[in-house]
C-alpha positions as CSV (number, residue, x, y, z in Angstrom):
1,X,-33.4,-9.9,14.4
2,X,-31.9,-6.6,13.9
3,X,-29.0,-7.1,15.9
4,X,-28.9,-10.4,13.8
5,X,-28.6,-8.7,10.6
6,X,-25.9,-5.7,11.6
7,X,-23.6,-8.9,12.7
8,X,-23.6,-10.5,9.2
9,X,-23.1,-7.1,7.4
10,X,-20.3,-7.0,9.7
11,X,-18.9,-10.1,9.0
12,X,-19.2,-9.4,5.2
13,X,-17.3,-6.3,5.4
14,X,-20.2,-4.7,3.6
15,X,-21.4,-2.6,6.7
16,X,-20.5,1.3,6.4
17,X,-19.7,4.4,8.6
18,X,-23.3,5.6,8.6
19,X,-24.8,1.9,9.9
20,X,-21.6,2.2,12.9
21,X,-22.9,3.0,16.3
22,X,-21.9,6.6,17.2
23,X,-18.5,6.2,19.6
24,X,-15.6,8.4,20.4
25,X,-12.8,7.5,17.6
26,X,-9.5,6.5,19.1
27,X,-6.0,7.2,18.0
28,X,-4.6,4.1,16.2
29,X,-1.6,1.9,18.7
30,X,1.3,2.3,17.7
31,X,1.9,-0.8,16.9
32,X,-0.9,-1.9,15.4
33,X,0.3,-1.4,11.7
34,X,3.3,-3.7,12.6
35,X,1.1,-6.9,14.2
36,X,-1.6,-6.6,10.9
37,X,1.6,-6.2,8.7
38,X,2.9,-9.6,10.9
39,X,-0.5,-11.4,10.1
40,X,-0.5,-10.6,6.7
41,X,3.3,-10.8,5.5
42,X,3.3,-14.0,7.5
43,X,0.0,-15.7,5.6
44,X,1.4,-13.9,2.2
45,X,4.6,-15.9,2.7
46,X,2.4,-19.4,2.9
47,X,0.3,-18.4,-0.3
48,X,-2.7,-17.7,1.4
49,X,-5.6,-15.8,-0.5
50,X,-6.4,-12.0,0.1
51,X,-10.1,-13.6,1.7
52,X,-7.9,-15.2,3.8
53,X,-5.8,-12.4,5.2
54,X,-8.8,-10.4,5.3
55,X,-10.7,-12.7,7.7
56,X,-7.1,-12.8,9.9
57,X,-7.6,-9.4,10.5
58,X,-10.8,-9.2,11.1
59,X,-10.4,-11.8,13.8
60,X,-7.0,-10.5,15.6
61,X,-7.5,-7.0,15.2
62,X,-11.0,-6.1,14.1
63,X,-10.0,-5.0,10.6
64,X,-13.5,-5.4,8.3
65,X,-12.8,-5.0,4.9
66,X,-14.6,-2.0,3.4
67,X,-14.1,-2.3,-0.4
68,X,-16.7,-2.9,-2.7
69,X,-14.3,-3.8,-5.7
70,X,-12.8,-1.5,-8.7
71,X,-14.9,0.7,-11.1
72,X,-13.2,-1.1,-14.2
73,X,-12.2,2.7,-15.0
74,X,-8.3,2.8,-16.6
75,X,-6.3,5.1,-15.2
76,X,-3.5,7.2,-16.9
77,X,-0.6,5.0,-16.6
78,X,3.5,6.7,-17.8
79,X,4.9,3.4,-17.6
80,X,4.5,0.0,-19.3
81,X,7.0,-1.4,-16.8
82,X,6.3,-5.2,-16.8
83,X,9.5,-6.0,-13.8
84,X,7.1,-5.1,-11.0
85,X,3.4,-4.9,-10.0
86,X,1.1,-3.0,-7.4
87,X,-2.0,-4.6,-6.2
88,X,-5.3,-3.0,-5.8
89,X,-5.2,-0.8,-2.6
90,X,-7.2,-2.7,0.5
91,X,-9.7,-0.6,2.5
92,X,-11.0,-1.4,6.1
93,X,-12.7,0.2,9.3
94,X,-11.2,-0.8,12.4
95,X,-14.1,-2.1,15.0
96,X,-12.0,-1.2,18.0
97,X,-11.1,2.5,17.2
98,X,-13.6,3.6,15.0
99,X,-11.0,5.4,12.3
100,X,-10.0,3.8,8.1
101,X,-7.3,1.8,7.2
102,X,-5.9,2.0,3.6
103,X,-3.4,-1.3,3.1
104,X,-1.2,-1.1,-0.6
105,X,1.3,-3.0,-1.7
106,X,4.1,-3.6,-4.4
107,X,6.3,-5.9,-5.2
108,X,8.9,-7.1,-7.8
109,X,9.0,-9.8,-10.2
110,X,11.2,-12.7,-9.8
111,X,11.1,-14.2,-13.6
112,X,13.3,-12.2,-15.3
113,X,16.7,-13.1,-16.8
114,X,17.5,-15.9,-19.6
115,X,16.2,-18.6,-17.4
116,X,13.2,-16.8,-16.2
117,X,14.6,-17.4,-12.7
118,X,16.2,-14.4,-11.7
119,X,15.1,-11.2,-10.1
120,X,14.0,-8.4,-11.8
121,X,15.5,-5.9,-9.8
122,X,18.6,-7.3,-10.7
123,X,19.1,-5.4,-14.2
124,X,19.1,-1.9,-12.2
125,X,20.6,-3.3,-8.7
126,X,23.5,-5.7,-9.1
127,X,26.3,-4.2,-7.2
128,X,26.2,-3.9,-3.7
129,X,25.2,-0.5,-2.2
130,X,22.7,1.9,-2.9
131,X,21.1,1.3,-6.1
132,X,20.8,4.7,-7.9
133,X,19.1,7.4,-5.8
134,X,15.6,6.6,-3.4
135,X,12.7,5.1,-4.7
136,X,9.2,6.1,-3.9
137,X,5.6,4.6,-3.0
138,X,2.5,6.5,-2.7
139,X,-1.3,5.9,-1.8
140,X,-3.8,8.6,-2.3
141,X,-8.0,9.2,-2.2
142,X,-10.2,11.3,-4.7
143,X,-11.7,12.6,-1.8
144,X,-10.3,14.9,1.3
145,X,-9.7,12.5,4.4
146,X,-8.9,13.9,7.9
147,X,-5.0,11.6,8.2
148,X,-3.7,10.0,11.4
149,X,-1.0,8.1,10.5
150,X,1.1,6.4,8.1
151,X,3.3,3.3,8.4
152,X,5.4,1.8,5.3
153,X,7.4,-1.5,5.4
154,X,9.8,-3.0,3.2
155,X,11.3,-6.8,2.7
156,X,14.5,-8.1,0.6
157,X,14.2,-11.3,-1.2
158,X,14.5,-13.0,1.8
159,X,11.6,-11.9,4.2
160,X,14.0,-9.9,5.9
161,X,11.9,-6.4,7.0
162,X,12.6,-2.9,7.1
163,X,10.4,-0.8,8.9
164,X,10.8,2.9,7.7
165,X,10.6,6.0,9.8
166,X,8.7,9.6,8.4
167,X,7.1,9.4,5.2
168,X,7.8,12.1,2.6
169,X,4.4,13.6,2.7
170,X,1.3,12.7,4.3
171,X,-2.0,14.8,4.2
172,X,-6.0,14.6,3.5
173,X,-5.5,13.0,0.3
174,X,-2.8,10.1,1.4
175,X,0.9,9.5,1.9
176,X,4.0,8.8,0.0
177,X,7.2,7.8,1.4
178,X,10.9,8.3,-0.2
179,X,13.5,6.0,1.1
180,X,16.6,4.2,-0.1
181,X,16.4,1.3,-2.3
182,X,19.7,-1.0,-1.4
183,X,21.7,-4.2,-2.5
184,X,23.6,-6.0,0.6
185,X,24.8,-9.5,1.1
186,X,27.3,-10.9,-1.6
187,X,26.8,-10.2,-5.5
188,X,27.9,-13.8,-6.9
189,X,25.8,-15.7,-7.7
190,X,22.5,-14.0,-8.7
191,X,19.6,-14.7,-6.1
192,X,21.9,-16.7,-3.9
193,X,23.6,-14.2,-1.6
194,X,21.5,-11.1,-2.3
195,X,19.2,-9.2,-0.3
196,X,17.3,-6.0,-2.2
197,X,15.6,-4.2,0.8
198,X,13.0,-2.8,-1.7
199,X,12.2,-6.7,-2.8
200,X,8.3,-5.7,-1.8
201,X,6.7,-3.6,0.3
202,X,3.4,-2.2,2.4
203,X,2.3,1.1,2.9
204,X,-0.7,2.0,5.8
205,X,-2.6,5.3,5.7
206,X,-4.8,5.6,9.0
207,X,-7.6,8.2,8.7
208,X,-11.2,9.3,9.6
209,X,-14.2,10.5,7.4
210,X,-14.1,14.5,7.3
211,X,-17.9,13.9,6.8
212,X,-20.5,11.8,5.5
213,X,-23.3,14.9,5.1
214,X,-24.5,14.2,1.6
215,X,-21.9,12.4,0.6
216,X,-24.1,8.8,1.2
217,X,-23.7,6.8,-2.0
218,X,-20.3,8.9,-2.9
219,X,-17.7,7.3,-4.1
220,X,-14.4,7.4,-2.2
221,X,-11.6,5.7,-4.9
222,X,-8.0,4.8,-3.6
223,X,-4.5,4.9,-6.2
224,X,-1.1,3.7,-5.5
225,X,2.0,3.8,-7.3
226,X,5.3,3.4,-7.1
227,X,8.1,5.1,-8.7
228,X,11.8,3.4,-9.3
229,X,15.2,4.7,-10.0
230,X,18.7,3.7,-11.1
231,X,22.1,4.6,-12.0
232,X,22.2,8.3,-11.3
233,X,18.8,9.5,-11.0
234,X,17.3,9.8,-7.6
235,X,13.4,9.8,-6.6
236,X,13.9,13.2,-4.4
237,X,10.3,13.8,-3.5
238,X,6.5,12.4,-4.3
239,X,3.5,14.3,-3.9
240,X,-0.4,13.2,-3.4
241,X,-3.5,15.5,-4.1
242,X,-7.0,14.3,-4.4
243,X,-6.2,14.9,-8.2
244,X,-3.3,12.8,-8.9
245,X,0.2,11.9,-7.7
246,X,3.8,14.1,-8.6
247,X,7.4,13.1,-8.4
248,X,10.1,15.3,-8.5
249,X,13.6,13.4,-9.7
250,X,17.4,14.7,-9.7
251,X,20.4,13.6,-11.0
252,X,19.2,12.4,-14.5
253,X,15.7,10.5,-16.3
254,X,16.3,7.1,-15.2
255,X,13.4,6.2,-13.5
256,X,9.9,5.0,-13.8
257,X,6.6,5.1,-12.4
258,X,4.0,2.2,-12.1
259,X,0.1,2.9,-11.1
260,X,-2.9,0.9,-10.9
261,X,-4.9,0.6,-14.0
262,X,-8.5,0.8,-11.8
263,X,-9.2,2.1,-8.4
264,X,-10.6,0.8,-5.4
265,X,-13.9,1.7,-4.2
266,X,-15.3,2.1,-1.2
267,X,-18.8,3.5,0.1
268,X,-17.3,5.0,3.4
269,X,-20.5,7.1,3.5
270,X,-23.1,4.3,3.2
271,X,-24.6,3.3,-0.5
């Protein structure tokens, strides 16, 4: 009956790190990120539900989902930037190697222009090249996390991926990466020929509970945000603390940032 009931909470997501059997934690494959970022990108594409996706990766890679929800708490926010959005940040515990998987994601708008049909990236990015300097996407914790990896993934317009190599930083509270934001194909006519490799994008943050020692019941809350530049100004550098995200920008103020108005929360420590 036991064993009955620790099934279900698995299969509910709801089970936490202080129910899990003790075992020896693993180092994540190395290409793990890329076959859930597969799975997902692929069910995203065919409009299936976040349930959905969640129960893919619970099957094919043992992903649970560890989230309770938000705390309905709004966050300080620098920018009313209405182009693009950034979903809630998606926690789960990995079955197989015993470690935490943070999933967050933007992606831009594709109403914009006098028809509504254009995209919105197209007002900052509509000559092919780079489009101002890098752009930047970060995912951080309130709480110190012992990190393992990182992975971050972008897409043009037309599914097309780019997986990125070394973030810009990456510690106990998260990981941000800095990369090029770029227009290629033809310009003429607008969403015909285009391909905007920063169209949308995932970032993974693998890590491990420091400790759970009085910490059951705590809290553990999970930000993202993502910071876009044009003309002259470049994104040169974004940093994550357990007390907030920085960016440091050259070349001029044309640039915004865009963060979640709640957090995600998650019980890693039991409730």
């Amino acid at each position: 009956m036991i064993r009955r009931r620790l099934i279900a909470l698995f299969a509910t997501g709801l089970v936490a790190a202080w129910l899990l059997p003790p075992a020896a934690t693993a180092r994540p494959r190395p290409d793990e990120a890329a076959r859930a970022e597969a799975i997902a990108s692929a069910l995203e594409s065919r409009g299936a539900s976040q349930a959905a996706i969640d129960r893919m990766l619970a099957a094919r890679l043992g992903w649970l989902r560890s989230d309770v929800g938000t705390d309905g708490a709004v966050a300080p926010m620098s920018s009313t930037q209405l182009n693009a959005s950034i979903s809630q940040p998606a926690v789960y515990y990995s079955t197989a190697g015993h470690y935490w998987i943070a999933r967050a994601q933007f992606s831009w708008h594709h109403n914009c222009g006098l028809f509504g049909n254009t995209e919105c990236w197209y007002a900052d990015c509509f000559a092919q090249g780079n489009c101002g300097g890098p752009d930047g996407f970060a995912l951080r914790s309130t709480r110190a996390l012992n990190e393992d990896t990182t992975y971050f993934y972008t897409y043009d317009e037309k599914g097309n991926l780019t997986a990125w190599a070394g973030p810009d930083e990456m510690n106990e509270a998260g990981a941000s990466w800095v990369t090029t934001d770029r227009l290629n194909g033809s310009q003429f006519p607008s969403g015909i020929g285009e391909k905007y490799n920063w169209d949308h994008g995932t970032l993974y943050y693998y890590f491990h509970v420091i400790t759970c020692t009085g910490l059951r019941g705590a809290q553990f809350k999970f930000y993202s945000r993502l910071y876009h530049s044009w003309q002259n100004t470049s994104i040169t550098g974004v940093g994550v603390s357990v007390f907030g995200f920085s960016v440091a920008t050259g070349g001029g103020p044309d640039f915004w940032p865009l963060g979640n108005n709640t957090a995600t929360v998650a019980y890693l420590c039991g409730q």
